[in-house]
N, C-alpha and C positions, 0 to 999 in steps of 0.2 A: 617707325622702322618696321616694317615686314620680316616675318619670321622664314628662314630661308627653309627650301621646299625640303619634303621627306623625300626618297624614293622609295619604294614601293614593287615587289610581284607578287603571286599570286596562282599558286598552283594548285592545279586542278577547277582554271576558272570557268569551265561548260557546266559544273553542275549548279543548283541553285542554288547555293549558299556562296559559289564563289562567285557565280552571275551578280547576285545580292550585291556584294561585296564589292564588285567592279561599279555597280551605280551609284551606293554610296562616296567613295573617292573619287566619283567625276564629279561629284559638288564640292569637296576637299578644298578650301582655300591652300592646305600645305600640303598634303599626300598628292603625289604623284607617280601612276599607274607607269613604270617603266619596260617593264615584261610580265609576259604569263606563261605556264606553262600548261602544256594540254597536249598528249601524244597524237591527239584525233586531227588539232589543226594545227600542229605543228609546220613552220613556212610561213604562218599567217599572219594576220593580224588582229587584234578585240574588237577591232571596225565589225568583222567577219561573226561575231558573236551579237553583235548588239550594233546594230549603225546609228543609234542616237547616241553611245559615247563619243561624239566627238573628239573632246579634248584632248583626252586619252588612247584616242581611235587608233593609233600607230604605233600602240607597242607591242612588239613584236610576240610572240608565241614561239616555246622550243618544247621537245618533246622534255618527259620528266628526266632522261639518265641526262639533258643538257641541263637543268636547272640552276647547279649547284654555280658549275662555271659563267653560265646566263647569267645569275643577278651577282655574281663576283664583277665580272666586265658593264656590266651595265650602274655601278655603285650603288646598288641594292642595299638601303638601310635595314627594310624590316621587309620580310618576306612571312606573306599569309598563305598558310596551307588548308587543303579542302579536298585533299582527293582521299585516295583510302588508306584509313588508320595504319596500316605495314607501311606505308609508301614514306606518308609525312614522316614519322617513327624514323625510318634511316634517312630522310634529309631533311630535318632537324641537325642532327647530331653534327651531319656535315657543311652545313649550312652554319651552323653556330662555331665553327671547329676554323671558319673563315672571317667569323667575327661578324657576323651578319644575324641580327637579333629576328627571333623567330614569335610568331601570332599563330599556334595551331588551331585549325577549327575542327578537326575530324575528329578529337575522342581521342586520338594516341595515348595523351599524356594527362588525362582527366583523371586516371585512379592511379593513384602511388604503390600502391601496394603490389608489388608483381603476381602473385597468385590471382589477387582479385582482378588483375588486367588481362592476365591470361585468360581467365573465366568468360570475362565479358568480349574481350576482342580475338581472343585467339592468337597470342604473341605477345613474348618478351619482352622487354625495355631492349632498343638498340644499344642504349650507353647507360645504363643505372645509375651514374654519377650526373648525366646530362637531366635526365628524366626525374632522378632525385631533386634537384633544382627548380622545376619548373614552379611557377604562382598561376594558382589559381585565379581565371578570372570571372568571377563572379563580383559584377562590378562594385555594385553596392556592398558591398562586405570584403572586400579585398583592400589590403593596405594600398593606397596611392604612392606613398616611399618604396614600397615591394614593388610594384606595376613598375617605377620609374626605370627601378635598376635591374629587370627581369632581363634575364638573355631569354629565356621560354618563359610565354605565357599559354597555359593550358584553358583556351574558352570552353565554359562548359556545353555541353549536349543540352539540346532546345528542353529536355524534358527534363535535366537534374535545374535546370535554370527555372521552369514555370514550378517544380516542385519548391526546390530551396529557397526563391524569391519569397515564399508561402510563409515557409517554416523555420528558415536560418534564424530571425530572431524572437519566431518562440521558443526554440530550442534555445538559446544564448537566455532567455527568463525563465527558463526551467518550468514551462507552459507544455512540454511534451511527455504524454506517459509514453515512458520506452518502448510498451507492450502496447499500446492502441491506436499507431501512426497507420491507417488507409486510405492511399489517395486511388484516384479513378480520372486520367487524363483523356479525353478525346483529340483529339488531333488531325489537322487536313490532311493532303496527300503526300505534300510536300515534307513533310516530319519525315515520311521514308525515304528519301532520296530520287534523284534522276534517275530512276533502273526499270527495266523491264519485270513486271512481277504478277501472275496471276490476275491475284487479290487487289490489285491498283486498274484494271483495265476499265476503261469506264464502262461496261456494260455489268460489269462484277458489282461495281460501288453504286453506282446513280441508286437514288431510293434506296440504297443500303446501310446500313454502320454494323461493324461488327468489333469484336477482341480480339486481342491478340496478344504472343507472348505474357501470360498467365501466370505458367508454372517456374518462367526461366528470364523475366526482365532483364534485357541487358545494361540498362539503365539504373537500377536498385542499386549494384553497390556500391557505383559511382556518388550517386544520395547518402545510402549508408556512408560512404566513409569520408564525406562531411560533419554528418549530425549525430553520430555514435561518439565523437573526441566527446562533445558537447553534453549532450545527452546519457551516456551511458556505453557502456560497452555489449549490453544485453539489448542495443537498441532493436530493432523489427520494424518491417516495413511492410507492408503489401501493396503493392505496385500494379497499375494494370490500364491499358491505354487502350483506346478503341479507334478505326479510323471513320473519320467523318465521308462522307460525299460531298467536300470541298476541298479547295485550293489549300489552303494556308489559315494558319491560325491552334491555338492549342487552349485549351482552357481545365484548368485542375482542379477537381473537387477535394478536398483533404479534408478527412472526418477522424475528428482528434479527440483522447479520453485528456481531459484536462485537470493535472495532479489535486488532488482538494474534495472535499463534500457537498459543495456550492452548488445551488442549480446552477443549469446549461445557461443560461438568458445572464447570469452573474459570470461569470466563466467566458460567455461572448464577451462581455464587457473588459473584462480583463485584457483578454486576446486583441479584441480590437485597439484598446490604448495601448498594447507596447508595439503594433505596428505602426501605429499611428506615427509615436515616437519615433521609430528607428525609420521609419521613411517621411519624419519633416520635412529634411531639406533634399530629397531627393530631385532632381532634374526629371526624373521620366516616371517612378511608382505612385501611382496614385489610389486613395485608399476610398471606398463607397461606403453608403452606409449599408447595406443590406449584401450576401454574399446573392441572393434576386437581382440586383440590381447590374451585375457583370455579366457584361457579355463579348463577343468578338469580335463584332461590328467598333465597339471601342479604339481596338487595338490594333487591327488588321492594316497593315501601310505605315505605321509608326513604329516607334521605340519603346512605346508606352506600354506599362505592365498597370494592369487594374486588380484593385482588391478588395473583397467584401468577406465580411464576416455575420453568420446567422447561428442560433442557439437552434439546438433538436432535442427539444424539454423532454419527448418520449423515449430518446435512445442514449440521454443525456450526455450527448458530444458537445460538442461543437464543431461547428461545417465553414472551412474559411475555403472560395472561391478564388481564382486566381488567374488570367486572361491575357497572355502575349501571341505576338504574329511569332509564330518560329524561325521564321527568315527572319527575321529583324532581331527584336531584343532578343528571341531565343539563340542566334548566332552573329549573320554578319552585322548588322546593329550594336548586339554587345562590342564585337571584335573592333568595331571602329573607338567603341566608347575606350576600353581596355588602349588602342592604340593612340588616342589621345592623352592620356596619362601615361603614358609609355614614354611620351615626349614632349611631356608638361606643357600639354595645350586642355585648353577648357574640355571636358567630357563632351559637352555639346555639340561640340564641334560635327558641322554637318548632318546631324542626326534632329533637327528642329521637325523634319516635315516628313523624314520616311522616305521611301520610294513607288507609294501610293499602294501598292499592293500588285504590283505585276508578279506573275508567277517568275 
């Protein structure tokens, strides 16, 4: 017996994570791409975004203030959001308020904390009760009973996802010193968005990498306010991303003081078994031997998050590597995973092969 179809929008589908996001559900055995919304092509059709989605190629596009009434008329089960964090934020609220279960991908709803949201995004909770609600989805570490009955699922941000993936369960074995968590992500170009920007123009990047956002991470406290319940309330982070001169892909170096007197090389060892563990039976985290051994070429087109772990006997850390496509597992990848258990279909679902890596 065939499990009958989801339906399915999708707002804010021009940029790349909701593009992402529209390839994935054209391979969907049950989601089905009903509407989208996008102010730009409003009239149109996803044909007009991508002519190889066929399947899906006819659903229609309404501007964002049409959205809420859009996937009301069109019987919009779960609607995924992708445009900008203020936008999703008020429909959400509205959207849910019609009984139409919501997949945020922008950040809106990723830090609970109003202060800390305001810090990092610049606005309030639309609805503090709706926003209080949301699960986290961070797949691997997220209840699947919570996922099912979620009206908000908040997916996280590509870079609290390649960090947390890292670190969620050495923080859960008390493997994290509060005071000596610093990670160093680089990241393609795609981590910043579909915008016009300087510092993105390929004549800026080619033969280039540089840092950015240093002093003021907007991504740290969404991390912190993960692995501080866990850890400590004195936890500390230093955060710091660089961009690549490429497409897509993120890769996290995290240089950890690991609690104990033990050399570094004993201390890897450690580290390395309780990931080992916590991502046995994982579908897509795959663990290396050497944090050498990770790289992007891995992960770049799949779902797949890669991980190595190596001792630094001189600085007596330990160095755990860590390797996701940002478009994929670091968003719409997760967000399909997340909407598979949403609606108790296998996590796999659709996500076996990626999207090859188109920007």
């Amino acid at each position: 017996m065939e499990s009958p179809e989801i339906a399915v929008g999708i707002a804010g589908v021009r940029g790349y994570k909701g593009t992402e996001t529209a390839r994935l559900i054209a391979r969907h055995p049950q989601l089905r791409l009903r509407m989208i919304a996008s102010d730009v092509i409003a009239g149109g059709t996803l044909r007009d975004i991508d002519p190889d989605l066929v399947r899906d190629g006819d659903a229609q596009a309404v501007g964002y203030n049409d959205t809420v009434s859009a996937a009301v008329d069109m019987g919009v089960d779960l609607m995924l959001l992708s445009t900008r964090p203020v936008q999703c934020a008020r429909l959400a609220v509205e959207l849910i308020e019609r009984g139409i279960r919501v997949l945020d991908l922008s950040g809106a709803h990723v830090i609970a904390d109003p202060g800390a949201q305001f810090q990092a995004y610049g606005f309030l909770p639309t609805d503090a009760e709706i926003a209080a609600g949301a699960v986290y989805g961070l797949t691997e570490h997220a209840s699947p009973e919570a996922l099912r009955e979620a009206k908000l699922v908040a997916n996280p941000t590509s870079y609290a996802t390649v960090v947390l993936l890292a670190l969620m369960p050495l923080a859960k074995a008390g493997l994290l010193d509060p005071d000596g968590v610093v990670v160093d992500v680089k990241a393609g170009t795609t981590a910043s968005g579909r915008k016009a920007r300087m510092a993105l123009l390929f004549s800026e990047l080619a033969q280039n990498c540089y840092p950015e956002k240093i002093e003021r991470h907007p991504h740290a406290p969404e991390i912190l306010e993960r692995l501080s319940p866990i850890v400590g309330p004195g936890t500390r982070l230093t955060l710091t991303s660089h961009i690549l001169p490429i497409t897509r892909g993120q890769l996290a170096t995290c240089y950890l003081k690991v609690p104990g007197d033990e050399p570094a090389e004993a201390a890897a060892e450690r580290v390395r078994a309780v990931l080992a563990e916590s991502y046995a039976r994982s579908a897509f985290v795959r663990l290396v031997d050497r944090g050498e051994s990770v790289d992007l070429r891995a992960v770049v087109g799949t779902n797949r998050c890669v991980l190595g772990v190596s001792p630094d006997p001189y600085g007596g850390r330990v160095v755990v590597v860590c390797a996701i496509d940002n478009l994929l597992k670091g968003t719409a990848g997760q967000a399909i995973q997340n909407a598979n258990l949403m609606f108790g279909l296998p996590e796999t679902t659709a996500l076996e092969l990626g999207t090859g890596g188109r920007p």
